[in-house]
N, C-alpha and C positions, 0 to 999 in steps of 0.2 A: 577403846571405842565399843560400842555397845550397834552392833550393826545389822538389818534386818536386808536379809536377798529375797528381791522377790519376782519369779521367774517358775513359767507355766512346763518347764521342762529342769530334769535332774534327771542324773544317774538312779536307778541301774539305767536309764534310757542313753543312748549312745545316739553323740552328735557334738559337734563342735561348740556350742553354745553350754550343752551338759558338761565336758570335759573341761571348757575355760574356765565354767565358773566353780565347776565342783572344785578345782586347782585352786582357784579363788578365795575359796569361803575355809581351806584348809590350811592354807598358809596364814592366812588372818587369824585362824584359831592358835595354830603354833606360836605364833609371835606374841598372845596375849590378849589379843582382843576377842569381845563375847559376840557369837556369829549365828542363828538363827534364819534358817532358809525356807519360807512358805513357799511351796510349790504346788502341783496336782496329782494326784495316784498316775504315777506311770502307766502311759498308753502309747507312745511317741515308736516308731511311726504305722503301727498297725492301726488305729484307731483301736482299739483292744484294751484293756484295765489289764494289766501282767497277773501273771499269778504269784499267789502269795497278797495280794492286794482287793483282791474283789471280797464284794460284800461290806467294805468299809466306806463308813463316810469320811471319816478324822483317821488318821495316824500319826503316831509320834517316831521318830526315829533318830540313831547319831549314826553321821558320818563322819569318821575320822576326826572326831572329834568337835562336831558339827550338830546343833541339833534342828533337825527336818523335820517341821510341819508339813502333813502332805493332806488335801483335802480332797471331796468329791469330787468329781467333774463330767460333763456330758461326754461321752467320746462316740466318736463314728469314724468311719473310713471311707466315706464320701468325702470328691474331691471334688465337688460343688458348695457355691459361695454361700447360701442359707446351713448350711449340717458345720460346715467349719468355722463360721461367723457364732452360732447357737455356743461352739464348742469355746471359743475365748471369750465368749459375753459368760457363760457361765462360772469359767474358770474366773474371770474378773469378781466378778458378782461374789461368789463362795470365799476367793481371799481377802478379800475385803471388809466380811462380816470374820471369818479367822483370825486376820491380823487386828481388830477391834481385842478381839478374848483370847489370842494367846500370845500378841507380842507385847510386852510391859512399854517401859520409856525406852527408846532408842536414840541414837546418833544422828543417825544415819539410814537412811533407805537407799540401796542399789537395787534400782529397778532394769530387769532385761526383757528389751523389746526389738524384734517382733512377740507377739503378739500386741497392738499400740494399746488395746482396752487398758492390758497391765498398767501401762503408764497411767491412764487416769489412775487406777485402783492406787499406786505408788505414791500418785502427788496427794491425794486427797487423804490418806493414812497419813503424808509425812505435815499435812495442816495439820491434820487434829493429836498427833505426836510431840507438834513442833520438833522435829526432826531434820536435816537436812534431806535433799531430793536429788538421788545422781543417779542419770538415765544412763545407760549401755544399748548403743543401736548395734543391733549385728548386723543386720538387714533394712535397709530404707522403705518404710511402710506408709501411704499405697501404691509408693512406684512401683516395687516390685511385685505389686498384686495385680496391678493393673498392667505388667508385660507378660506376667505367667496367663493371663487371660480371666482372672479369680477376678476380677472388679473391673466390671464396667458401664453402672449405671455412675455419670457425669454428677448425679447430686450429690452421690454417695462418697463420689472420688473428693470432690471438693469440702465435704465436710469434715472425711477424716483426714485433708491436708490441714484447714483448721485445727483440730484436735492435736496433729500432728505438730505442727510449728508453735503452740499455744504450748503444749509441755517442756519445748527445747527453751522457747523463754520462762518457763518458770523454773528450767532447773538448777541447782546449786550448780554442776557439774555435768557435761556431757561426755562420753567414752565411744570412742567409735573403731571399727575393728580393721578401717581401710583408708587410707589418704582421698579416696573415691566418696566416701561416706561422710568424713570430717569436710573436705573443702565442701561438698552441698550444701553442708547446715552450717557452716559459714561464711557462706552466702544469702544466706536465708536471715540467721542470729546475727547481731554483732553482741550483745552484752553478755552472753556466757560464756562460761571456760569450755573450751572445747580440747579435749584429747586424744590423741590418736595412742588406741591400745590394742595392738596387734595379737593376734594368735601366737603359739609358739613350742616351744619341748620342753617338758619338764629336762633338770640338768643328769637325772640318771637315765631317761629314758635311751638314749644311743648304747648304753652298757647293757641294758636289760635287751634289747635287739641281742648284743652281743652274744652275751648268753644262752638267747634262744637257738640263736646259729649254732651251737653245739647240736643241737636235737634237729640239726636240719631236718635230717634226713628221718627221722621218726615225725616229726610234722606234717611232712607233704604226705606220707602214709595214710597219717590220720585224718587228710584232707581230700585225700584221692588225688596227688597230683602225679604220682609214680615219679618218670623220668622225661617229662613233658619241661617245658619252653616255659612258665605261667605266668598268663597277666593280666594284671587282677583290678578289680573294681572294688573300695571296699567304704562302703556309706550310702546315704538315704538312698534310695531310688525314685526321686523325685521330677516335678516337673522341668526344677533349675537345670538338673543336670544334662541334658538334652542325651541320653544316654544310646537313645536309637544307635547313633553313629560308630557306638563298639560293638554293638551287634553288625552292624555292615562291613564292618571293617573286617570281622571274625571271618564276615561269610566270604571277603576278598583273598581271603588267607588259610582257606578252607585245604588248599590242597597242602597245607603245611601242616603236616600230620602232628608235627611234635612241637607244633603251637599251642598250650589250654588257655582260653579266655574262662576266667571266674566272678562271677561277683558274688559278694560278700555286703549282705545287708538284706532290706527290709523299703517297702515304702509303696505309694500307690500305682507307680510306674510297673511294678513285679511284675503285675498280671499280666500286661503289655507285652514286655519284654521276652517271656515263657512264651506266650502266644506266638510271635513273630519266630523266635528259633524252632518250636517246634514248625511253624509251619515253611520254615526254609529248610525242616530238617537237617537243621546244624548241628552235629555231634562233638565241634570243640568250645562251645558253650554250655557251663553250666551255671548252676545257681547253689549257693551256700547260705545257711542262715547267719544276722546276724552274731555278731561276738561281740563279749564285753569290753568295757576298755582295759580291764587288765592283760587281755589276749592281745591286744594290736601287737606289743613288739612278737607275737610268735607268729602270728599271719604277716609280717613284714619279712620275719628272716625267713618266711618259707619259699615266697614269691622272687619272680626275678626281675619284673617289671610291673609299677605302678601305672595305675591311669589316673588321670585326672580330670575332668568334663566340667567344661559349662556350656549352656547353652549361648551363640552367638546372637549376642541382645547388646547394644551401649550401656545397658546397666552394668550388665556382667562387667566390665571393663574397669569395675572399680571394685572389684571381687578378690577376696583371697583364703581360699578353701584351706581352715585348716591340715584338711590330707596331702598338701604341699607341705608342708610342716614336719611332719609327720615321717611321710615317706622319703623327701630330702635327708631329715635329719636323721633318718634310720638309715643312709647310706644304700636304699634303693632307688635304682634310674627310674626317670619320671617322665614319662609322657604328657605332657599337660595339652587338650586341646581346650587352649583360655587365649585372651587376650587381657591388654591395658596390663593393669598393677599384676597380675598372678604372674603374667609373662615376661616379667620384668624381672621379678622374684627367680623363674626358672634360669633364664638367663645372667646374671648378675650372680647368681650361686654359683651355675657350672655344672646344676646338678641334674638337669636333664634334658630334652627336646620338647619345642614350643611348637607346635601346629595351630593351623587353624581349628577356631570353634565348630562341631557338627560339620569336619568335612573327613569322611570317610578314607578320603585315600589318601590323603597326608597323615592321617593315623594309622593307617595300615603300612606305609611307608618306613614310617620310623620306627613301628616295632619291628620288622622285620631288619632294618638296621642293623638295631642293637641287637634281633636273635643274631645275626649275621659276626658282630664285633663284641667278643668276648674285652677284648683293650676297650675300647670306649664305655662299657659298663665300669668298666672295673674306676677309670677317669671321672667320670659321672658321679660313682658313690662317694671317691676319696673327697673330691672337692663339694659337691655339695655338703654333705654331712659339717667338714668343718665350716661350712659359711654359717648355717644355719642353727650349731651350737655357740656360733663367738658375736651374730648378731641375732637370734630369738631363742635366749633362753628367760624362761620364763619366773628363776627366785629374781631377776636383775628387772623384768616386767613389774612382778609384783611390789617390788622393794621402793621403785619408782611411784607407783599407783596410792601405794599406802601412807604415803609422804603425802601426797596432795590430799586422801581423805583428811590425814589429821590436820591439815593446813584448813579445810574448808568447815574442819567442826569447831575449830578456835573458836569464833565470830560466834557461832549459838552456845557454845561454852560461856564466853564474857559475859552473855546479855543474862545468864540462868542469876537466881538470888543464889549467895553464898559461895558462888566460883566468881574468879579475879584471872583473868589471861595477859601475860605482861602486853604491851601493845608492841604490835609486829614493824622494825626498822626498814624493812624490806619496801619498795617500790609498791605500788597499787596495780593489779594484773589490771591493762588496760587491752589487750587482745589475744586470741586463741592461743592456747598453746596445743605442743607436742612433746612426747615423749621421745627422746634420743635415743631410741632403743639400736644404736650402732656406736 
């Protein structure tokens, strides 16, 4: 297949959306098919252009085998609805006119939203390609714009539900990353395929943890954790994660000296969060910059406890943060303050404690727990880790996923002059599916 990704976020930027698809676009390429990813110059989540990138309008690049288009785009760090609205109308706009002049004939377009413009910019390149159209929601857009508080003028909401429900019926193929996300849109859809394509670990990832644990102890050095308790926060600092509550929690546990709370990342939350420790003058919080995605398994094996956060919203409830993934499947205990599908997932693995969303002292509770029970970490890692390699690994995701691309390109294969596709014996998908991934 001949297949174009198109998606306002890519590595080097770090995020769940970057890691699934960059996984994505690189397993596609191995297995033989031709893989071409328009994205935007890296800016994700400072508002910021990275360096080694500014000053460019167009770049070319390969990843792993992978070749990246990557174009201008507005960027800011205003978390206000006109500066981050300007920022995907532009990103829309720019690959749109890109994918015209630098994508040939394609297959297929996998388009990933949020951002929902993308999707127009997706459907409309895959008319004028005749290409098939397979949207990827990671995020339900503008439900979730409109809980985080980013939208809320009523015309604006209803016209991007329009926009919104107007692309899931035009698409060949819908992917969605939660049973929360899939059952919405179909309840919404009945005529398209709908998929449930979960987050997950690549199959060597728990070995490269392993690995890194050798260097424990030159890790946390190079971290500043000495011989402290740590535990750690490591992703966006955003407004989903409702993150206030590990700051509270730190300052409830304040007189446990050999407590360190870390976070690890980037995002508009930062300033906030800095602000409120200094001025509770909290010395077992700090703050760490981002790291790449090649470094997770070393900030996994250095840490002792993971956190996990969302904000408690009925959205949230059909939420499942890939750093559950992650840190289950690297065999560190996990804290999750989530509810619905995430806590479902903590519980059913084995692999850590479920509190509530944004409540301070049921999180402060349970780490102190597990500082407490060296046995119960130790239970925590063994059985998570194996749940979460024997049900989300992610060559047995993809192996699944690229069976239904090439299932849905047949149909525009047949109809091309000079191709002949024998005709398919199989039943007629007459409603949603899912992927087995157990």
């Amino acid at each position: 297949m001949k297949i174009l990704f198109l998606t306002q976020y890519f590595p080097p930027e770090t995020g769940a959306a970057q890691n699934r698809l960059s996984d994505l676009a690189s397993r596609l390429a191995e297995a033989g098919h031709s893989v071409t990813v328009l994205t935007a110059l890296p800016s994700y989540p400072t508002g910021r252009i990275f360096d080694g990138y500014r000053g460019r309008l167009w770049m070319n690049e390969n990843w792993n085998g992978v070749k990246v288009v990557r174009t201008w785009v507005y960027t800011t760090s205003k978390k206000s609805f006109v500066p981050r609205m300007l920022n995907y109308l532009c990103f829309s706009i720019v690959a749109f006119l890109a994918g015209l002049a630098s994508a040939g004939r394609v297959d297929l377009i996998f388009v990933e939203s949020p951002p929902l413009f993308v999707g127009v910019t997706g459907y409309l390149l895959s008319r004028l390609k005749h290409a098939k159209f397979v949207l990827n929601i990671s995020d339900l857009w503008p439900e979730s714009a409109v809980v985080l508080g980013m939208l809320r003028n009523r015309r604006l909401i209803k016209l991007a539900t329009l926009v919104e429900e107007g692309l899931y019926r035009r698409a060949s193929l819908i992917t969605g990353q939660t049973q929360g996300i899939v059952s919405s849109i179909q309840s919404r859809v009945s005529r398209t395929q709908i998929v449930l394509l979960t987050n997950g670990i690549a199959p060597e990832f728990p070995a490269k943890v392993e690995n890194a644990r050798r260097e424990r102890n030159r890790l946390r050095q190079e971290f500043g954790f000495g011989e402290n308790f740590v535990v750690a926060y490591a992703g966006v600092h955003g407004l989903a994660q409702g993150l206030d509550s590990i700051v509270q929690a730190a300052k409830m546990l304040s007189s446990q000296k050999e407590i360190q709370f870390v976070f690890f990342g980037d995002g508009p939350q930062k300033p906030h969060l800095r602000s409120i420790v200094a001025e509770g003058g909290l010395t077992n919080v700090s703050f760490l910059p981002p790291v790449m995605i090649s470094r997770m398994p070393e900030v996994l094996a250095a840490i002792d406890v993971a956190i996990v956060p969302l904000k408690n919203d009925p959205l949230f409830r059909g939420a499942l943060p890939s750093k559950l993934f992650e840190a289950i499947g690297a065999g560190v205990p996990v804290v999750a303050a989530v509810d619905g599908e995430a806590r479902r997932l903590v519980q059913e693995s084995g692999g850590g404690l479920a509190v509530e969303p944004e409540n301070p002292d049921e999180l402060a509770e349970a780490i102190l727990l597990l500082h407490r029970d060296p046995g119960l970490r130790q239970k925590l890692s063994a059985h998570g880790r194996t749940y979460v390699e024997m049900n989300y690994n992610r060559k047995n995701i993809f192996e699944k996923l690229e069976q239904l691309l090439l299932e849905i390109t047949k149909s525009e294969q047949s109809s091309l002059p000079g191709r002949t596709v024998p005709p398919s014996t199989e039943e007629p998908q007459t409603r949603p599916m899912e992927l087995d991934l157990k």
